[in-house]
C-alpha positions, 0 to 999 in steps of 0.5 A, spaced: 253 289 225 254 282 226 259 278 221 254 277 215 257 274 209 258 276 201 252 275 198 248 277 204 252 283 203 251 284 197 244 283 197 243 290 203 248 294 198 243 293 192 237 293 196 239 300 198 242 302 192 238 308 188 236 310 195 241 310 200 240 311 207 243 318 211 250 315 214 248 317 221 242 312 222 242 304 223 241 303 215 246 307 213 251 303 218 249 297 216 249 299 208 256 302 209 259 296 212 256 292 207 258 296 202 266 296 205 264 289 205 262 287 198 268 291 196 274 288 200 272 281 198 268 282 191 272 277 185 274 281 179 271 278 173 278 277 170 280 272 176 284 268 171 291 269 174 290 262 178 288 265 185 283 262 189 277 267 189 275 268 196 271 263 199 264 266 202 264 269 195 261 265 190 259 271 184 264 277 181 262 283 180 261 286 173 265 292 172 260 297 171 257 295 178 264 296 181 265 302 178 258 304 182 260 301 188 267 304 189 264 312 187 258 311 193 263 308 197 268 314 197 262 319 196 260 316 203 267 316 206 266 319 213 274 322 212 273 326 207 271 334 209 270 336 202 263 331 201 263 330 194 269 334 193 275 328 194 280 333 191 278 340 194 274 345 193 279 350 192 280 356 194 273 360 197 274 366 202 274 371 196 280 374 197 287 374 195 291 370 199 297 372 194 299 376 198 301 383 194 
C-alpha cells in the first residue's frame, strides 16, 4: 500500500468498520495496514502533557473508538494461532495429561 496519511487512513478503517473484509484478499490488506496505521499515529484525547501531536494527524480518537479499533486490531493479528482466543483455549485433547 502506498504511503497513505492519517486521515485517509482512517477513513478506510471506519469505511469497513461493521463489515470488515477476509484478511487474505486485497481490501483486508489494505484495512489491516490502515488500521495498524491509525493506531500507531492516532493522538489520544488527553494530549495535555505539552507533546506535539503527530503531524499528519489533525483529530483524537475518543476513547470508546480506540477501544474498538485495538479488539479488531488484535483479533485480526495474523500471530496469534488461537483466533479470538489471545490467552489460549486451554487444554482440548480430552484426556488427562496429568499423568497418573
Amino acid at each position: 500500500m502506498a504511503h497513505v496519511d492519517w486521515e485517509d487512513a482512517l477513513e478506510i478503517v471506519v469505511g469497513f468498520l461493521e463489515a470488515p473484509p477476509a484478511a487474505d484478499t486485497e481490501d483486508g490488506k489494505r484495512f489491516d495496514q490502515a488500521l495498524l496505521r491509525v493506531l500507531a499515529n492516532a493522538p489520544t484525547a488527553d494530549h495535555d502533557d505539552g507533546a506535539a501531536a503527530p503531524a499528519d494527524s489533525v483529530a483524537g480518537l475518543d476513547e470508546g473508538l480506540r477501544a474498538r479499533l485495538d479488539a479488531l486490531a488484535r483479533r485480526r493479528a495474523h500471530a496469534n494461532p488461537f483466533g479470538d482466543h489471545p490467552d489460549g483455549i486451554g487444554p482440548t485433547l480430552g484426556m488427562d495429561l496429568s499423568g497418573s
